[in-house]
C-alpha positions as CSV (number, residue, x, y, z in Angstrom):
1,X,92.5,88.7,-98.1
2,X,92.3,86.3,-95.3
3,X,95.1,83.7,-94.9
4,X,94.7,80.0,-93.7
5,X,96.1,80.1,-90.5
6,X,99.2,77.3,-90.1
7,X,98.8,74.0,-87.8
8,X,101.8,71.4,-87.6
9,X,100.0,68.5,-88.3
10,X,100.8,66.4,-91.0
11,X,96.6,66.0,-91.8
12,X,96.1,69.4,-92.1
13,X,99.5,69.2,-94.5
14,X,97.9,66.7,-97.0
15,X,94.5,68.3,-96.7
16,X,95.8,71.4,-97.8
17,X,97.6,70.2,-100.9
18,X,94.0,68.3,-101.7
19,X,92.2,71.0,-101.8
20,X,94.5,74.1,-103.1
21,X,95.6,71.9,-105.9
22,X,93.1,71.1,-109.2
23,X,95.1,68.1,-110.8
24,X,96.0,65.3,-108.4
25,X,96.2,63.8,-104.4
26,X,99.0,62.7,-102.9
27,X,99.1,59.2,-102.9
28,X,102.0,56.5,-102.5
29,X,103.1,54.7,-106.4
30,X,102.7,51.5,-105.1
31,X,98.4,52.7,-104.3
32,X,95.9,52.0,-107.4
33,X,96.2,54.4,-109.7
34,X,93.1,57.7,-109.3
35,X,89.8,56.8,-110.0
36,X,87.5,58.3,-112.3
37,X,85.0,59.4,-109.2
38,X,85.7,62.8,-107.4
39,X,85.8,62.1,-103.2
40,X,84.0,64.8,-101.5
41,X,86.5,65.4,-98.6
42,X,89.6,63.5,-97.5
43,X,89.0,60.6,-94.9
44,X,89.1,61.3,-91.1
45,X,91.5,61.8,-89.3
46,X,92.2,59.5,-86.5
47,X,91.9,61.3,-82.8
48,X,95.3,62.5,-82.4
49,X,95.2,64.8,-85.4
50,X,93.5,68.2,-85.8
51,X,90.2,68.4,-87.6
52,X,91.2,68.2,-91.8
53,X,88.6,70.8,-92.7
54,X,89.5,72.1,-96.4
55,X,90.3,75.1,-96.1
56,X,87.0,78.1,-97.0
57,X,88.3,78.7,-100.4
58,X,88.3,75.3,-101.6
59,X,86.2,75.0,-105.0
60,X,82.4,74.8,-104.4
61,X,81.9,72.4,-107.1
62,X,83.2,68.7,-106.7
63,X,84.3,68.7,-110.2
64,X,86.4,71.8,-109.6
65,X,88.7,69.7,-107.1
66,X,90.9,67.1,-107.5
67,X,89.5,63.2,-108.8
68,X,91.2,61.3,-106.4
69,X,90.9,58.1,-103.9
70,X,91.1,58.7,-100.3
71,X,94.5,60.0,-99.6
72,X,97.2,58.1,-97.9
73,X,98.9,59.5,-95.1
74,X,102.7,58.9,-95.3
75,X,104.8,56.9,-92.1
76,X,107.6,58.4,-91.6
77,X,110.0,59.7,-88.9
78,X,110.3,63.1,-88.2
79,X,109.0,66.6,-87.1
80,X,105.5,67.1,-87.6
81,X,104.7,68.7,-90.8
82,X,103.5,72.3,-91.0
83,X,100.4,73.2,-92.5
84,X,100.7,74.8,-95.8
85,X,99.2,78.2,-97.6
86,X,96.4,78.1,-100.1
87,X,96.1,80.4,-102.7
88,X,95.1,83.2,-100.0
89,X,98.6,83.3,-99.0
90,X,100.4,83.4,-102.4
91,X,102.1,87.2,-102.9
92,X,98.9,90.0,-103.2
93,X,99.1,91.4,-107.1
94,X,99.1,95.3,-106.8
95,X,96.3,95.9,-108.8
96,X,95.9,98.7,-111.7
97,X,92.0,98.2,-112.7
98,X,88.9,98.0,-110.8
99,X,85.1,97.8,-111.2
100,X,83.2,99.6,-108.3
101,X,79.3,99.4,-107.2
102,X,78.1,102.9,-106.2
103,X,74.7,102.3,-105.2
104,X,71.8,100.0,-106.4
105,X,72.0,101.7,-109.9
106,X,75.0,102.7,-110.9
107,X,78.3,101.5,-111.2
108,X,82.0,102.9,-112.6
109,X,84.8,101.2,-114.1
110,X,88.3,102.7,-114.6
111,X,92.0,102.1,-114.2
112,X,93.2,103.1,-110.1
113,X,95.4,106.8,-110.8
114,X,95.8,106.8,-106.7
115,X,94.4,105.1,-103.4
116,X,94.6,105.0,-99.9
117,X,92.6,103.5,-97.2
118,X,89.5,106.2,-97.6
119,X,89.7,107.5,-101.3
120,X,89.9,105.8,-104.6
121,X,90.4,107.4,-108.2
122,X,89.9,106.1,-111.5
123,X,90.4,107.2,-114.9
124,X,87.9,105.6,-116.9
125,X,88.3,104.8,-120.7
126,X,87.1,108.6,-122.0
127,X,89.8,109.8,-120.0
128,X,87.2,111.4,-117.1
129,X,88.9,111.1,-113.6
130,X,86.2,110.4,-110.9
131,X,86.8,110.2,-107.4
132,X,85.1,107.9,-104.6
133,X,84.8,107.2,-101.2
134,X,85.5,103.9,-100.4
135,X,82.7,103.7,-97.2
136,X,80.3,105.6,-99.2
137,X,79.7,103.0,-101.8
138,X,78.6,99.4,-101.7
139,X,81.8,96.9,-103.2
140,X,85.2,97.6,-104.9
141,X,86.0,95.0,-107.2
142,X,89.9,95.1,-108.3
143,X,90.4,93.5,-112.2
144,X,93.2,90.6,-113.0
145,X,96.4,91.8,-115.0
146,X,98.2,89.5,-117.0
147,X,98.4,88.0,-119.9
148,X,95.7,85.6,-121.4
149,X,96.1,82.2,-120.3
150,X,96.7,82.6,-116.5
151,X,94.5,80.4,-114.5
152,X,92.0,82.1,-112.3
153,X,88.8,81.2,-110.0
154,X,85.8,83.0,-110.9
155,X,83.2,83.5,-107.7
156,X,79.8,84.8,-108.4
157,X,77.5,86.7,-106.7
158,X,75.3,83.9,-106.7
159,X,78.2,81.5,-104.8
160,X,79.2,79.6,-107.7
161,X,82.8,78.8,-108.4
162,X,84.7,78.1,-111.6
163,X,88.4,77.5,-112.4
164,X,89.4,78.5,-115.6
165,X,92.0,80.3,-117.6
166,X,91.5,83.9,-118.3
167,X,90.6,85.5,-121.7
168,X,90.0,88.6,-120.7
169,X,88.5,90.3,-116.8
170,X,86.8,93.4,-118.3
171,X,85.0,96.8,-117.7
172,X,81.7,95.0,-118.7
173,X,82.4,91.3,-118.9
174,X,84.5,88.6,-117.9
175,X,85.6,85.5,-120.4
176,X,87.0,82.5,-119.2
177,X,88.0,79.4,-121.1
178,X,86.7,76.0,-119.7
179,X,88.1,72.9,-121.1
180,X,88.9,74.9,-124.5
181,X,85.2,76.8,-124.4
182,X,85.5,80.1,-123.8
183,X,82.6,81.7,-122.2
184,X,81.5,85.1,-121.6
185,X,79.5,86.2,-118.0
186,X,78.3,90.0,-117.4
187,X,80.7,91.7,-115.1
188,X,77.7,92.3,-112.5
189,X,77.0,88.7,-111.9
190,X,80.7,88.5,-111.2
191,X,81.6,88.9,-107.1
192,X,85.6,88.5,-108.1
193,X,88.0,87.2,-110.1
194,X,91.5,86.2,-108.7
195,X,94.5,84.1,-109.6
196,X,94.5,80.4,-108.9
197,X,98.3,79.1,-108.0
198,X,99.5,76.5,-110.4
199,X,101.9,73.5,-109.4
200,X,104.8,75.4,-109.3
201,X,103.3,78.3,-107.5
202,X,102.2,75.9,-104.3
203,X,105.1,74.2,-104.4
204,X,107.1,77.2,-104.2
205,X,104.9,78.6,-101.1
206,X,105.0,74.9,-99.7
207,X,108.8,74.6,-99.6
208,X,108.6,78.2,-97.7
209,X,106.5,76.7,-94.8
210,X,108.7,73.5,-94.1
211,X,111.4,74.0,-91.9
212,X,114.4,71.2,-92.9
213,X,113.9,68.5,-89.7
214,X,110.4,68.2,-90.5
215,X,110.9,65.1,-92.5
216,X,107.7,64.2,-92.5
217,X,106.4,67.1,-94.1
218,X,109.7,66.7,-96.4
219,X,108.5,63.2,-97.8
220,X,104.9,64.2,-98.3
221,X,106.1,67.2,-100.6
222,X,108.2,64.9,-102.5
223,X,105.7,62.3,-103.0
224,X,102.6,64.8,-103.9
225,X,105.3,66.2,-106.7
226,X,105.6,62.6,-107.8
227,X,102.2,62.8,-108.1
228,X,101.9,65.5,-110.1
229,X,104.4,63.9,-112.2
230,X,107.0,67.1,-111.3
231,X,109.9,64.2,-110.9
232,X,113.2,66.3,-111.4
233,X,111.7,68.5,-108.4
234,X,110.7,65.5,-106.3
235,X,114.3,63.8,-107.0
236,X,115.8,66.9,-105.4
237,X,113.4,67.3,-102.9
238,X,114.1,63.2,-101.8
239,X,117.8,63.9,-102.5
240,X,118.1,66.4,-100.1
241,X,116.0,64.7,-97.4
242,X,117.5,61.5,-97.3
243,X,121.1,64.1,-97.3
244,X,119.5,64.4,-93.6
245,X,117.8,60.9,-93.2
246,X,117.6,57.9,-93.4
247,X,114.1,57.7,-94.7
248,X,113.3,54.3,-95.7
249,X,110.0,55.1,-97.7
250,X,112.1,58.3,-98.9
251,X,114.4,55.6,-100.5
252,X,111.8,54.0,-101.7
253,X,110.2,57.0,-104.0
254,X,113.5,58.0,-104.7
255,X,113.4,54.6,-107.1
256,X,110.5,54.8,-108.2
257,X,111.4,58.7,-109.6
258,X,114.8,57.7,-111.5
259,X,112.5,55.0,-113.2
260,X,110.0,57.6,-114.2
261,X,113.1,59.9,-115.3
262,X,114.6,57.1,-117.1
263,X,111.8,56.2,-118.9
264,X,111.1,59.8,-120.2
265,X,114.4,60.2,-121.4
266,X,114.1,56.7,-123.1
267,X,113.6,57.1,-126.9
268,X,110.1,57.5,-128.2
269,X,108.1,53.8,-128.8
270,X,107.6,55.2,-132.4
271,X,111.4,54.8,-133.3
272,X,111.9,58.1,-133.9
273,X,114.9,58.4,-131.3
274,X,113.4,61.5,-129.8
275,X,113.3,61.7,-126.1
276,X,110.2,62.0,-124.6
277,X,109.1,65.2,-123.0
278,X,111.2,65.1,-120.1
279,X,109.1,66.6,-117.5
280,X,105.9,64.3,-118.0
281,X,103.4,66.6,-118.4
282,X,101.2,67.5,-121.3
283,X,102.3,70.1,-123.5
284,X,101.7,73.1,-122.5
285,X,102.5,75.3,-125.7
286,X,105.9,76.6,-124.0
287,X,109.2,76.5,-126.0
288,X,111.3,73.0,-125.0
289,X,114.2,75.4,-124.5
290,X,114.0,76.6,-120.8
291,X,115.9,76.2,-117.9
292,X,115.9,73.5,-115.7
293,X,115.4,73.8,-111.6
294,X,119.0,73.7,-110.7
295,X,119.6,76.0,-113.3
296,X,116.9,78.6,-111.5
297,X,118.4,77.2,-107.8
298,X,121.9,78.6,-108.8
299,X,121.2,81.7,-110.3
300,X,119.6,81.8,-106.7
301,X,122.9,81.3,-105.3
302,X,124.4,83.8,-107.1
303,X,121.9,86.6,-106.4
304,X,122.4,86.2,-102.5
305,X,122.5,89.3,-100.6
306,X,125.0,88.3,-98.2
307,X,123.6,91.3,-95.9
308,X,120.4,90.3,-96.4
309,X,120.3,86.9,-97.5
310,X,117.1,84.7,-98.0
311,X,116.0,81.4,-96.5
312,X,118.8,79.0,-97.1
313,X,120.0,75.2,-96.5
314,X,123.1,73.8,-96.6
315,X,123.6,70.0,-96.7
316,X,126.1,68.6,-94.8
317,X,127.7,67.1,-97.5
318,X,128.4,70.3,-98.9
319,X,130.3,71.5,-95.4
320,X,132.2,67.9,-95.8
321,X,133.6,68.5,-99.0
322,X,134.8,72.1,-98.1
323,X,136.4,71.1,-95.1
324,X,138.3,67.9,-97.5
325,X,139.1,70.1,-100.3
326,X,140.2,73.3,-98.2
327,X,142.0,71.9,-95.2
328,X,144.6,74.4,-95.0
329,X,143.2,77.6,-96.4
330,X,142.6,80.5,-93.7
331,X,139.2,80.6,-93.9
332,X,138.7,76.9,-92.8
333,X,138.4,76.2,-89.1
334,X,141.5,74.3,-87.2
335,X,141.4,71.4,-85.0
336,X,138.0,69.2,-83.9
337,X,136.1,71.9,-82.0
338,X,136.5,74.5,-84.4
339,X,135.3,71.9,-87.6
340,X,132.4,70.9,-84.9
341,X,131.3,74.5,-84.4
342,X,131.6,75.7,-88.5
343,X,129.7,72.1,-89.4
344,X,126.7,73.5,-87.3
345,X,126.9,77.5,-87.8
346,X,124.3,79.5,-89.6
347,X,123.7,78.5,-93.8
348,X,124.5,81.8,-94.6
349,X,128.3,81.8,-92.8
350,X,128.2,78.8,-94.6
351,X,127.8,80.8,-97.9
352,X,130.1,83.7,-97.8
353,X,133.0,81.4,-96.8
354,X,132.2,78.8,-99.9
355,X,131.7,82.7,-102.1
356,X,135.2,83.6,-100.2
357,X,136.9,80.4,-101.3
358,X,135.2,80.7,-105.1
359,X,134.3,77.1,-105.3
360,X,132.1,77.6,-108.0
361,X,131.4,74.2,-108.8
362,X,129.7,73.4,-105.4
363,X,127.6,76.6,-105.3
364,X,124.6,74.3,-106.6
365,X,125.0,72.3,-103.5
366,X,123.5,75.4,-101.8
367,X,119.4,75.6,-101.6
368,X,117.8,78.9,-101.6
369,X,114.2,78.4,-100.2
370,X,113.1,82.0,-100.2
371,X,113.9,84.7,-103.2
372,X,116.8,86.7,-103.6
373,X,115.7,90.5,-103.1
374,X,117.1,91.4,-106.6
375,X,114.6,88.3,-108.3
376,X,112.0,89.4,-106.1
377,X,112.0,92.7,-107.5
378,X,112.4,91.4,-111.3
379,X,109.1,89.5,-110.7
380,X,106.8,91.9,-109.2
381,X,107.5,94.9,-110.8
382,X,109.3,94.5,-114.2
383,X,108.2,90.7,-115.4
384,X,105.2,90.0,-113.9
385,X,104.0,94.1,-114.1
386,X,105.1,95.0,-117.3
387,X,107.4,92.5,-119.4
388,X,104.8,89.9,-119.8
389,X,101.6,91.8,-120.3
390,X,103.1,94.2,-122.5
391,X,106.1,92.5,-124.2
392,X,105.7,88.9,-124.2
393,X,102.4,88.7,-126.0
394,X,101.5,86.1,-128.4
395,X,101.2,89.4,-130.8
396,X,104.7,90.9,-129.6
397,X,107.5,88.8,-128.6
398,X,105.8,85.5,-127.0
399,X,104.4,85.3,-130.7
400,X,106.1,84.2,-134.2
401,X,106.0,87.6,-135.4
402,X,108.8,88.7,-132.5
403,X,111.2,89.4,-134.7
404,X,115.2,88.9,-133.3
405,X,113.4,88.5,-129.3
406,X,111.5,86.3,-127.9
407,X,110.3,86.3,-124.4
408,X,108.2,83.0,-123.3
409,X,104.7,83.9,-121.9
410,X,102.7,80.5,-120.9
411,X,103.1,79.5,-117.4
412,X,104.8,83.0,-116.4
413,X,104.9,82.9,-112.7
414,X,106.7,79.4,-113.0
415,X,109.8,79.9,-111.8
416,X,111.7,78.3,-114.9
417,X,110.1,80.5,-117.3
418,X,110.8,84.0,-115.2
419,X,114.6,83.0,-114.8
420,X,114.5,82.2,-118.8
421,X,113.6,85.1,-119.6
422,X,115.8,86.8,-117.3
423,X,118.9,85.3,-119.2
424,X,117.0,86.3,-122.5
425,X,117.0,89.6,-121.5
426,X,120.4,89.7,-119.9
427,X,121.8,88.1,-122.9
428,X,120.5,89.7,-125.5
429,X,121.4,92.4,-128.1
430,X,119.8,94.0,-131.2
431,X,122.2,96.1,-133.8
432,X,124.5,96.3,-130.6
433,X,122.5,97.6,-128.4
434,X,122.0,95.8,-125.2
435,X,118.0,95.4,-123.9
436,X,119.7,95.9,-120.6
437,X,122.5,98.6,-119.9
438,X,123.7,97.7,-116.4
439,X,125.7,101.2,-116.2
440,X,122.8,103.8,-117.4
441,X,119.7,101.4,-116.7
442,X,117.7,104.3,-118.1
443,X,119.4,103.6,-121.5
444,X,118.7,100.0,-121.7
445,X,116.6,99.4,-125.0
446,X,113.7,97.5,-123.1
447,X,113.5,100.6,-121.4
448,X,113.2,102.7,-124.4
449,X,111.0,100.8,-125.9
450,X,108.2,100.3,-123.2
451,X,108.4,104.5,-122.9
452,X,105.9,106.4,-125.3
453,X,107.9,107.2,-128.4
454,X,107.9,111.4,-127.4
455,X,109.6,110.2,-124.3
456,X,112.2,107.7,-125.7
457,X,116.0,108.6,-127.1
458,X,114.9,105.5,-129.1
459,X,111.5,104.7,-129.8
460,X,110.1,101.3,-130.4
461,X,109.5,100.8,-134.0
462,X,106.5,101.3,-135.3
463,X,104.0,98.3,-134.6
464,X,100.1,98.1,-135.5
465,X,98.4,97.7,-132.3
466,X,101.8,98.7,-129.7
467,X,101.1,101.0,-126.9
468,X,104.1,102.3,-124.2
469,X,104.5,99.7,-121.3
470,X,105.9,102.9,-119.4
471,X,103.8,105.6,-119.6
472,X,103.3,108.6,-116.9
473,X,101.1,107.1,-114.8
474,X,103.2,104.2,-114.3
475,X,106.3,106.0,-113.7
476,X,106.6,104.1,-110.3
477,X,107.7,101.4,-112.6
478,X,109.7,103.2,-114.4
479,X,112.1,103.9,-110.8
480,X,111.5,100.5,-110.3
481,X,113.2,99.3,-113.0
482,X,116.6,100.9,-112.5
483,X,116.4,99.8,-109.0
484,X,116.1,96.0,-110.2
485,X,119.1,96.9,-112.6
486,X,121.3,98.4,-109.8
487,X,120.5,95.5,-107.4
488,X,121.5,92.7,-109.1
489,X,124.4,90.8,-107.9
490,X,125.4,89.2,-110.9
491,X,125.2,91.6,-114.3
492,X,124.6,90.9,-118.2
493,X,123.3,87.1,-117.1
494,X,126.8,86.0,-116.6
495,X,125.7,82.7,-114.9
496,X,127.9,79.3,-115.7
497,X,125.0,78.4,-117.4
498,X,125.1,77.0,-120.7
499,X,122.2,78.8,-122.4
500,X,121.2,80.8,-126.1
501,X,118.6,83.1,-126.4
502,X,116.6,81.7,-129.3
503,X,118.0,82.7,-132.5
504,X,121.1,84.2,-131.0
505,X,124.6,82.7,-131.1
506,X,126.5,83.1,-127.9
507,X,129.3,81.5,-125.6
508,X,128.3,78.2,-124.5
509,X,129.5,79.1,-120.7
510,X,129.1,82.6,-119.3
511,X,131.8,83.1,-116.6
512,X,130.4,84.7,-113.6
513,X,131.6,87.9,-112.0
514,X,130.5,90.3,-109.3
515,X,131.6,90.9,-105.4
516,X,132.5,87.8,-103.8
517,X,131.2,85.5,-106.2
């Protein structure tokens, strides 16, 4: 998979977020509002910039890309904005299927028991194990995971391209829902099917690529989340540049966002008295009861390895207030050069003295950009691999029939339904027993539930249609589930968050433990 290489211009910026995202272009509140008519490209750019050339893996189809007006290029102060990633350079998916062409006339299907770079094995689905040569036949297709609903882009071999959401990325077929039509193709006319980033994916990847005194680039993040109605995340995003700043169209937006917040939050125009939904966006059939972004930014915080910490940034503010509050503790630096010297040294010294003085209450202050090494472990290879696919299904625990759990499964790789889930799972127990045991991870009930029932101390009760998340062949998961357990900082979900697992009772306020926290 070929990556979009990165240029700091802030053309390249805006072209990027036009054409890796399929539901709006950045453009300024006080512009006309998107037209009905798809543009074709964004405008030239004037002689200074680089060439704004979507990127190859932009949608083939004009009515697969954004409907937009010509977008507006923001003037402002500052760095030059970096270019951002497309979907090619979102986390590769360790795949577990795959559909290869052996010649002209024959084909084979199976799910991948081992590979390297020459040799591929599959089992396929009477159990026969068949072994190939990866330069001895023609293509290796590798099959989607996940749970239906994802969105993907389908290319075929004819060079169409569709965005859709997934049904189903089969042996013999592939089914993808279109504007609430589901649709079946034949697996040969299919080159590929991948995963297409949603919102909260790119604007994960895009806070990775901006480094903090590239304001520019800053602004025009905040403003295309304004545009895509995401305005808690562009208040925070504005917040923290204009912490840097003074970024008069910054202050601007930053306005116009508390009036869209304020106005969601207003009561309903039918006189109900019920908020509106407080994000803005259409429903998307996930539960009301998940956390917010600060709520995912300081379980974050708490999950820092100080010895191997991820991207971080601390606001000044935040060093201010320590150096007020703590002028005479040991850990604070003494006399004008020393305050100068702490005031600029690195975020994460920064860190382990605010963890050393235990001033819980500013921890939120503290951005993590990148992801904790214990979260990034929890989302590639226990919710992403197994928890969502096998668990949270509309027919297990994402469903009404969950019984005492329930796990949410729509949007899963956004960020605020993973950390959800986390604290479900953290949080919960059933007839005393905790899904997670952080002593004996091996004994933790989601454990022993996901192993087949010969396997398990205790088995999962008896379901029509269950089938062992953990069995043999994926007993790399199995290891890598007690190394999650084992490496997180912060145990049983004891965040100061004030969250209940649906249909559990609970303290309203956890209160936190674990080394220097």
């Amino acid at each position: 998979m070929r990556a979009m290489p990165f240029a700091p211009v802030a053309t390249v910026f805006l072209a990027t977020l036009f054409a890796a995202s399929s539901a709006g272009a950045v453009v300024a509140p006080s512009q006309s509002p998107p037209s009905e008519q798809p543009t074709e490209a964004p405008p030239a750019p004037s002689p200074n910039d680089a060439p704004a050339t979507p990127p190859e893996d932009a949608p083939a189809n004009p009515t697969d890309a954004a409907d937009a007006p010509p977008l507006a290029r923001p003037d402002s102060a500052g760095g030059d904005p970096a270019g951002l990633p497309t979907e090619q350079s979102l986390p590769a998916e360790r795949p577990t299927r795959a559909y290869i062409v052996v010649d002209r006339v024959s084909t084979a299907a199976g799910t991948i028991e081992s590979e390297d770079d020459s040799v591929i094995v599959l089992r396929d689905d009477r159990g026969r194990v068949r072994t190939f040569t990866k330069n001895r036949v023609i293509r290796i297709v590798y099959l989607v995971d996940g749970p239906p609903g994802r969105r993907v882009r389908v290319q075929f071999n004819d060079g169409r391209v569709l965005i859709g959401s997934l049904v189903e990325d089969g042996f013999t077929h592939v089914v993808v829902e279109i504007a609430g039509i589901p649709t079946r193709y034949a697996r040969e006319a299919v080159d590929q099917v991948r995963p297409y980033p949603t919102d909260e994916e790119l604007y994960e990847r895009f806070r990775l690529t901006i480094e903090p005194d590239q304001f520019a680039a800053r602004y025009t993040l905040a403003l295309w989340l304004y545009n895509k109605r995401m305005y808690a995340e562009s208040k925070r995003e504005l917040e923290s540049l204009l912490e840097a700043t003074n970024h008069y169209e910054a202050k601007q937006l930053l306005t116009e966002v508390n009036a869209q917040l304020a106005l969601l939050a207003s009561p309903a125009p039918d006189g109900t008295g019920e908020p509106r939904d407080r994000t803005g966006r259409e429903e998307t059939g996930v539960r009301a009861d998940l956390l917010s972004a600060e709520d995912v930014n300081l379980i974050r915080v708490y999950e820092i390895d100080l010895k191997n910490p991820p991207r971080l940034q601390v606001p000044t503010s935040l060093i201010e207030t320590m150096l007020e509050r703590y002028p005479d503790h040991e850990l604070m630096p003494v006399g004008t050069g020393a305050r100068s010297a702490f005031k600029s040294a690195p975020p994460i010294d920064i860190v382990r003295t605010l963890f050393a003085l235990r001033a819980r209450d500013l921890y939120g202050e503290v951005e993590v950009l990148g992801e904790p090494e214990s979260l990034n472990l929890y989302r590639q290879r226990v919710h992403n691999a197994w928890i969502i696919g096998n668990c949270a299904t509309s027919r297990c625990h994402g469903g009404p029939d969950g019984g005492r759990l329930f796990l949410h499964n729509k949007n899963f790789k956004d960020e605020k339904v993973r950390m959800t889930n986390l604290l479900i799972l953290s949080r919960t127990t059933i007839d005393t027993l905790p899904l997670i045991d952080w002593e004996k991870p091996t004994d933790s009930l989601v454990y022993q539930y996901a192993l087949p029932p010969t396997e398990a101390r205790r088995p999962h009760p008896k379901v029509r249609g269950w089938e062992p998340a953990l069995p043999p062949a994926r007993r790399g998961l199995r290891e890598d589930f007690v190394q999650w357990v084992r490496s997180m900082q912060i145990q049983r979900g004891e965040y100061p968050i004030q969250y209940t697992p649906p249909g559990l009772r609970r303290p309203e306020r956890q209160e936190p433990g674990g080394p220097d926290r």
